[in-house]
N, C-alpha and C positions, 0 to 999 in steps of 0.2 A: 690095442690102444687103451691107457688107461685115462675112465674118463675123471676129469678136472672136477671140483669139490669145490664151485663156487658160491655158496649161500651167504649172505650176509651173516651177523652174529647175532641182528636181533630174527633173523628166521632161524639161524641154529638154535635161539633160544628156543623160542617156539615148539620147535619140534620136541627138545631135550623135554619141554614141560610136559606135552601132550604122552609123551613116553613113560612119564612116571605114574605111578598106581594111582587112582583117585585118591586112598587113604593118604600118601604121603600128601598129595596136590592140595588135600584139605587140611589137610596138619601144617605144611608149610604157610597157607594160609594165614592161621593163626600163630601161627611162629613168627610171621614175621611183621604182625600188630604187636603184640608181645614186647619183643626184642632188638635190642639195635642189631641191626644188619651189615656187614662189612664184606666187601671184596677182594680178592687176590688172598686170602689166606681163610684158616680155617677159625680160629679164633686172632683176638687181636688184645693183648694186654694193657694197650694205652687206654684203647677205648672202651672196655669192655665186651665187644660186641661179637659177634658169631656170623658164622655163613647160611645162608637161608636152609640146607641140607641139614646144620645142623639143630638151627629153629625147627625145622619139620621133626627132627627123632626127639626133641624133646616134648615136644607137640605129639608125640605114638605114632606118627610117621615113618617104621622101621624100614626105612632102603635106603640103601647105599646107591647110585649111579653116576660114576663119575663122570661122565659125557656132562651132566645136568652143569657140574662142578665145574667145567671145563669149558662148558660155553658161558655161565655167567661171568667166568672170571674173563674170557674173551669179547663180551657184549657190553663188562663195564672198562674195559682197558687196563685194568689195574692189574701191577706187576707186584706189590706186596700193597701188605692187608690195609684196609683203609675202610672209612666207614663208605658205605654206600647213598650216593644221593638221593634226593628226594624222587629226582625222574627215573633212576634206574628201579627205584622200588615200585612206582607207580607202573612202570613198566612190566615190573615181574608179576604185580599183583593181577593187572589187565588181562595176562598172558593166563594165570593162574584161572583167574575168574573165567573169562572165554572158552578153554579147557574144560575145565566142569559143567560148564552151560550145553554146552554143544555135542558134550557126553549125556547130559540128561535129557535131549533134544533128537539125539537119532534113534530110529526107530518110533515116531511118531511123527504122524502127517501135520503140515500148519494149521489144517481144519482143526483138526485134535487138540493142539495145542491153544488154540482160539476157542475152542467150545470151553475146554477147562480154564484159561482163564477167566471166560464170559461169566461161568457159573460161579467160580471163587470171588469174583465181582458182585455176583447179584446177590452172595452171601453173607455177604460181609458186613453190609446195615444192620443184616438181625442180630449179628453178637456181637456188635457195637453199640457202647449207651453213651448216647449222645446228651449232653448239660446242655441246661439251658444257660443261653450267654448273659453274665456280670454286665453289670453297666458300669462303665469305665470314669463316667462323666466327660469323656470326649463327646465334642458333637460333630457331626458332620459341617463340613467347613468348604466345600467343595465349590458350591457358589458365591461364596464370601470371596473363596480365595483365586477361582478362574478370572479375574480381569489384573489378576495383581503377578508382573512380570517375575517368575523365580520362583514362584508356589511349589512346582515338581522338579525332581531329578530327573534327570536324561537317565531313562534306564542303560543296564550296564551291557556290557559289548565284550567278545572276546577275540573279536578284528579290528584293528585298526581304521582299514575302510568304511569302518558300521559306525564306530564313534565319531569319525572326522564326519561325515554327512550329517549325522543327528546333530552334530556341532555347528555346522554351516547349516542347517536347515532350522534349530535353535536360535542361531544372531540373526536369520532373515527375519522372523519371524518376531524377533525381539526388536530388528529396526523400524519393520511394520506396526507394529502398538506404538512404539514413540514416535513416529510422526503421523498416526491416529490424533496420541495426544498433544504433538506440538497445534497440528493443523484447530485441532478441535479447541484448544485453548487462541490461537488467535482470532477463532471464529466469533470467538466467545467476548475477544477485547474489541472485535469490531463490532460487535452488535454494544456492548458498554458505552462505545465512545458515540456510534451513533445514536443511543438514546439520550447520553448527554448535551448531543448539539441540539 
């Protein structure tokens, strides 16, 4: 029985990347910061651009593997050359990145890995010269401006359910000051009018 060959395209990428020699993996790398990047063909005349195989050999990336070729051109869908998107690139690069991390990662325990970084941490002060900070003539404004409704931005979100809450928890909180200040301002007309009777 033969068995069935069902991996996704962005897993066949995966694997296709892990497969290739580090030296191309880092060449492709920079190949493909370098140059525009196109799918489904090997070069592309309209747009100038090249297939990331081919970024990596100009890059000293000398391998040929066409599996590599054959799942990008499968994981972007593309049936003739086109330039490649932004998320397929970001995808290739991840894929790229991950690969080499994980390569320079086995054969060392996380203690290992944790004491070296510890130490590249605590060393790092001393071959850094730190300036003394310019005065900008900014001055701190923070108490000026905490009673004054819109001083800050809602920091930024990369879900939708994160911004819509800070959004609703934002206009609560902005209804709450203005009827501070409605209440407080008529407290304010009632004691006026009672001093003038």
């Amino acid at each position: 029985m033969r068995k069935s060959n069902n991996r996704n395209p962005a897993e066949r990428m995966r694997f296709a990347v892990d497969a290739m020699p580090r030296r191309s993996r880092e060449a492709m790398l920079r190949g493909i910061e370098d140059n525009t990047i196109i799918a489904g063909g090997y070069t592309d005349r309209d747009s100038g651009g090249i297939c990331p195989m081919l970024a990596a050999h100009r890059c000293g990336g000398r391998t040929s593997l066409a599996s590599f070729a054959r799942s990008w051109d499968r994981f972007t869908g593309a049936r003739r050359p086109r330039v490649a998107t932004d998320r397929e690139l970001r995808a290739l690069r991840t894929y790229l990145e991950m690969s080499l991390s994980n390569e320079d990662a086995e054969g060392i325990s996380i203690a290992e890995a944790a004491a070296t970084i510890r130490a590249e941490r605590d060393s790092a002060p001393s071959r850094l010269r730190i300036r003394d900070r310019r005065p900008t003539g900014e001055r701190d404004r923070t108490t000026e401006l905490e009673r004054k409704p819109f001083w800050a931005w809602i920091l930024p979100t990369r879900r939708y359910d994160v911004y819509r809450d800070r959004v609703a928890a934002a206009s609560e909180q902005f209804a709450e000051q203005r009827a501070v200040e409605v209440l407080g301002e008529d407290r304010h007309d009632a004691a006026r009018e009672a001093a003038l009777n």
